[in-house]
C-alpha positions, 0 to 999 in steps of 0.5 A, spaced: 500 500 500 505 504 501 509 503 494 502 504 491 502 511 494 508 513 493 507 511 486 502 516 485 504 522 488 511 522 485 508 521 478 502 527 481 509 530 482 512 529 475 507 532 471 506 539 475 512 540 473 510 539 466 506 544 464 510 552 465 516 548 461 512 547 455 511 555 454 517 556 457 521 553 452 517 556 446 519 563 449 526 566 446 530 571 450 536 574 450 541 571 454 547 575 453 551 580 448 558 582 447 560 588 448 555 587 455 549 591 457 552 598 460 559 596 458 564 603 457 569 601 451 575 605 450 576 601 443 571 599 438 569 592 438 568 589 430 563 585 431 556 586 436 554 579 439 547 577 441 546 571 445 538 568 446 535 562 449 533 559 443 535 559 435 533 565 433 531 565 425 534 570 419 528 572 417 524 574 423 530 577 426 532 585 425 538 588 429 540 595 428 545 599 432 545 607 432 550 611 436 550 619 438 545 623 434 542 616 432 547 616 426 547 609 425 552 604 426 552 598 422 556 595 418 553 590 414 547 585 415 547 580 422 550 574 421 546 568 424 550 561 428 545 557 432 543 561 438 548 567 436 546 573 433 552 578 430 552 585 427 559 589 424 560 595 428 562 601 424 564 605 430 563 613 430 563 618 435 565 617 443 558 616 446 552 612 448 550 606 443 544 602 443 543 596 440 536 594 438 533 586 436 527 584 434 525 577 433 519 572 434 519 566 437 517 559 435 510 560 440 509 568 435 510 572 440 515 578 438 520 579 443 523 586 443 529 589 447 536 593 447 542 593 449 546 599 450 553 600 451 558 607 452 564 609 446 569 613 450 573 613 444 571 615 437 572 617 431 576 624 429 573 630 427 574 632 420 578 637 420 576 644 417 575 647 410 579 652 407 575 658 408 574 657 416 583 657 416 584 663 421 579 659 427 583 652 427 584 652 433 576 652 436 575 646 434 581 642 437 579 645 443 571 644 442 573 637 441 575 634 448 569 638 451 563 634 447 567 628 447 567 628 455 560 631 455 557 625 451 558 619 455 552 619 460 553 618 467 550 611 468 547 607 462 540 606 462 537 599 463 536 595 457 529 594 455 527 587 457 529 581 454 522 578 454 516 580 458 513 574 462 521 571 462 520 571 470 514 568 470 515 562 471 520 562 475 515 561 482 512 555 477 519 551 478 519 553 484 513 550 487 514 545 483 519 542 486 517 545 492 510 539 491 515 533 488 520 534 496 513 534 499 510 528 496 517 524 496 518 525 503 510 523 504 511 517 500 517 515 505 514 516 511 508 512 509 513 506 506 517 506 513 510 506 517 508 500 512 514 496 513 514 497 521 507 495 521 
């Protein structure tokens, strides 16, 4: 009689924990990026990398990377390898980029979100035209002010990967939470059963 309940409640067990893994595992998120969100980079990276839970697919995913004044910095279209997603990064002036990403997941729910990451370096000024030949000095000078002025203090969080990403979280937990519940019920019973 004991063996015959402990049976039933580790299998009622097993399935609770079966339904929030299905959605879950049908959900795509955004696990990890390179250079990381809220990075501050003194040399430009080649490549931008985005790294999600599942494979995301070439022709529902769209990446763009923009920097100061939402010049856009992308050099060529994403390349796709298993989970990972990468852009060419065409560096421009020191400030804020933000790296954009939008895909659809395997259950047709849009993820959305961004990542942003902070140039302390950029590319140079253009120097001069001929008819401005007495004021070369002024932009030199300028220079180092709008670059130090451009970096924010503390890069505002990135959206978030995915909207209901932690909302199965508590379900694995109460899951487990059951299955020690009832294994250590089918134990006690199994122990009673055998002194009896």
């Amino acid at each position: 009689m004991a063996r015959t309940w402990l049976t039933v409640l580790g299998v009622a067990a097993g399935l609770s924990l079966l339904p929030p893994a299905a959605p879950a595992a049908a959900h795509n998120s955004l696990t990890g990026s390179d250079p990381q969100n809220g990075a501050r980079l003194a040399a430009a990276p080649k490549r931008i990398e985005l790294r999600f839970l599942a494979t995301p697919k070439a022709d529902t995913t769209k990446v763009t990377v923009t920097g100061p004044d939402d010049v856009a910095a992308t050099g060529g279209a994403p390349t796709f390898s298993g989970k990972r997603v990468s852009v060419p990064f065409t560096p421009g002036a020191a400030g804020l980029y933000i790296v954009a990403y939008q895909l659809a997941s395997t259950d047709g729910h849009p993820i959305k979100g961004e990542i942003r990451f902070t140039l302390t370096t950029g590319t140079p000024a253009e120097p001069p035209s001929p008819s401005v030949a007495p004021t070369t000095a002024a932009p030199t000078t300028a220079a180092p002010a709008t670059t130090a002025a451009s970096p924010p203090a503390s890069p505002s969080p990135a959206a978030a990967a995915g909207d209901d990403d932690g909302g199965t979280g508590w379900l694995w937990a109460t899951g487990a939470i059951v299955l020690l519940a009832a294994l250590g019920t089918g134990l006690l019973l199994y122990r009673r059963a055998t002194r009896r």
